[in-house]
C-alpha positions in Angstrom: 0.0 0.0 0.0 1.3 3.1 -0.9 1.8 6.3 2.0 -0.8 9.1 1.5 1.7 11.4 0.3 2.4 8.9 -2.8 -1.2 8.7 -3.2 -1.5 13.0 -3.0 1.6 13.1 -5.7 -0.6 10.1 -7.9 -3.8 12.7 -7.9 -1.8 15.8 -8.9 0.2 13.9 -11.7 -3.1 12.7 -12.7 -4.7 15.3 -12.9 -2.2 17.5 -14.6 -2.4 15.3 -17.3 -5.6 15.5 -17.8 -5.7 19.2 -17.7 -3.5 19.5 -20.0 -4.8 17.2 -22.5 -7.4 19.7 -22.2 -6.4 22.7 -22.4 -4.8 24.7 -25.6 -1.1 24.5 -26.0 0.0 27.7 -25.1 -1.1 26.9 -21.7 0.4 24.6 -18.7 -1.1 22.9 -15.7 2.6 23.6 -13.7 3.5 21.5 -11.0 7.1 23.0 -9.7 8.3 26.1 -8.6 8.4 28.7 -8.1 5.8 30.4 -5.8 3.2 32.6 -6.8 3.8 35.5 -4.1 1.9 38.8 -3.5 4.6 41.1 -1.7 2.0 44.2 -0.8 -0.7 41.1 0.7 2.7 39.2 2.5 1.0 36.1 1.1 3.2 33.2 -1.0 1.5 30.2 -1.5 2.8 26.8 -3.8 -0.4 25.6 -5.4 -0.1 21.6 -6.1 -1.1 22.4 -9.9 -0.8 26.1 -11.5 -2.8 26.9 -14.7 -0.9 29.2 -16.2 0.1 30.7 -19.6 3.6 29.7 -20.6 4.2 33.2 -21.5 3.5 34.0 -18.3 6.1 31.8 -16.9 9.0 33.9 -17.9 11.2 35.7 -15.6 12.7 35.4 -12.7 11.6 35.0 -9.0 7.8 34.2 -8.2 4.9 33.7 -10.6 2.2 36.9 -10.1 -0.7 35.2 -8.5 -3.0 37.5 -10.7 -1.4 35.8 -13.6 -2.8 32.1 -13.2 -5.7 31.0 -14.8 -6.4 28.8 -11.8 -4.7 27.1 -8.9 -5.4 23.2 -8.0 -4.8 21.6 -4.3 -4.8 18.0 -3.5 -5.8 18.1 -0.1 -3.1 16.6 2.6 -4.5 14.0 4.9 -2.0 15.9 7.8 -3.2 19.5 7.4 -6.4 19.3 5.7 -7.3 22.6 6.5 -4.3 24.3 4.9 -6.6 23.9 1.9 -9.8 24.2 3.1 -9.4 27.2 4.8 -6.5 29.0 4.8 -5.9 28.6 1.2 -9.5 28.8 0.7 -9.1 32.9 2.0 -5.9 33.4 0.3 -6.2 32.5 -3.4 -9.4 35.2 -3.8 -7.2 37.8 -2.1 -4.3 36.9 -4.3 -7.0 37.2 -7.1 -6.7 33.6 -8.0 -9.9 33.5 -10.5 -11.0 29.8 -9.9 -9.5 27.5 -7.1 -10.4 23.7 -7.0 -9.9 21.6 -4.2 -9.7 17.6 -4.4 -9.9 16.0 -1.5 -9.1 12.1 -1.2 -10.0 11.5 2.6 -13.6 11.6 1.2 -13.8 11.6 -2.6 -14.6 14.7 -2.8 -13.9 18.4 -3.8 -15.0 21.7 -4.8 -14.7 24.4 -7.9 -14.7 28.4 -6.9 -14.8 31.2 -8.7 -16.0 34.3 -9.0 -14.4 36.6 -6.6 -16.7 39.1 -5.1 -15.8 41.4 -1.9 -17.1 41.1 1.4 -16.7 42.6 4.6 -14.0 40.2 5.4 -12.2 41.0 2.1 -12.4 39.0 -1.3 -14.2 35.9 -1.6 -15.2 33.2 -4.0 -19.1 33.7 -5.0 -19.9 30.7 -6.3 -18.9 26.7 -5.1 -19.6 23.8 -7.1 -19.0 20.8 -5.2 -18.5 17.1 -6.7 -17.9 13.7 -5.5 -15.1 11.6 -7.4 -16.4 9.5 -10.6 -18.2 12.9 -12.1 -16.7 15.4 -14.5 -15.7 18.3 -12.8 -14.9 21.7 -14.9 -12.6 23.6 -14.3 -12.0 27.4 -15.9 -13.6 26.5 -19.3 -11.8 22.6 -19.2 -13.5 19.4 -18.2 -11.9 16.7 -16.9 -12.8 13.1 -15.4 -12.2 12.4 -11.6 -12.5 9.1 -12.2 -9.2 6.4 -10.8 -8.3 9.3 -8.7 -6.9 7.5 -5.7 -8.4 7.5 -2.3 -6.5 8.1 1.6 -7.5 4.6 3.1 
């Protein structure tokens, strides 16, 4: 059997193909570094899967959060709330347009997008959740969560 974080690299990989099967050349579903880092907000976060233009790629230091298309997060079965809720705050204030969450401790996960502002600062206005075995879209690409492994 393999450890959980084997099984949380399996997902990612996974789904980056797929992703990028999907989407147009020109763009990537990036899964190294570097960061994407807001000085002004003092917020750097390292999504598990960046959509991103290559162009957009170029340069030194960290990506511009602003820049990515989306950002992807394979939840951790240690610190599930990392992406639940801390991420979950930061990507709308780093103006992350759509942030999807997988989560497999339960076969599940969530799309958000649309960033609106509350009195608590920016948040996502709309949540699509799924379960694992339906299609799940993500920006304008669909992909299958079916064979994505499972935390036993």
């Amino acid at each position: 059997m393999r450890a959980p974080a084997g099984l949380h690299e399996l997902t990612a990989l996974r789904l980056r193909k797929r992703l990028e099967k999907a989407m147009p050349e020109e763009l990537a579903a990036h899964t190294g570094t570097p960061d994407v880092e807001d000085v002004p907000q003092g917020i750097m976060r390292h999504p598990d899967i960046m959509v991103i233009a290559e162009a957009d790629m170029e340069g030194q230091g960290s990506f511009d959060p602003r820049a990515l298309i989306a950002a992807v997060e394979v939840v951790s079965q240690s610190n599930p709330d990392n992406d639940w809720v801390s991420k979950l705050r930061d990507y709308p204030l780093l103006g992350v347009p759509v942030y999807a969450i997988f989560d497999p401790r339960t076969g599940t996960g969530a799309v958000l997008s649309e960033i609106h502002a509350t009195p608590d600062g920016p948040r996502y206005a709309i949540r699509k959740d799924f379960v694992y075995g339906e299609d799940v879209t993500i920006g304008e690409w669909t992909i299958s969560t079916d064979g994505l492994p499972l935390y036993a």
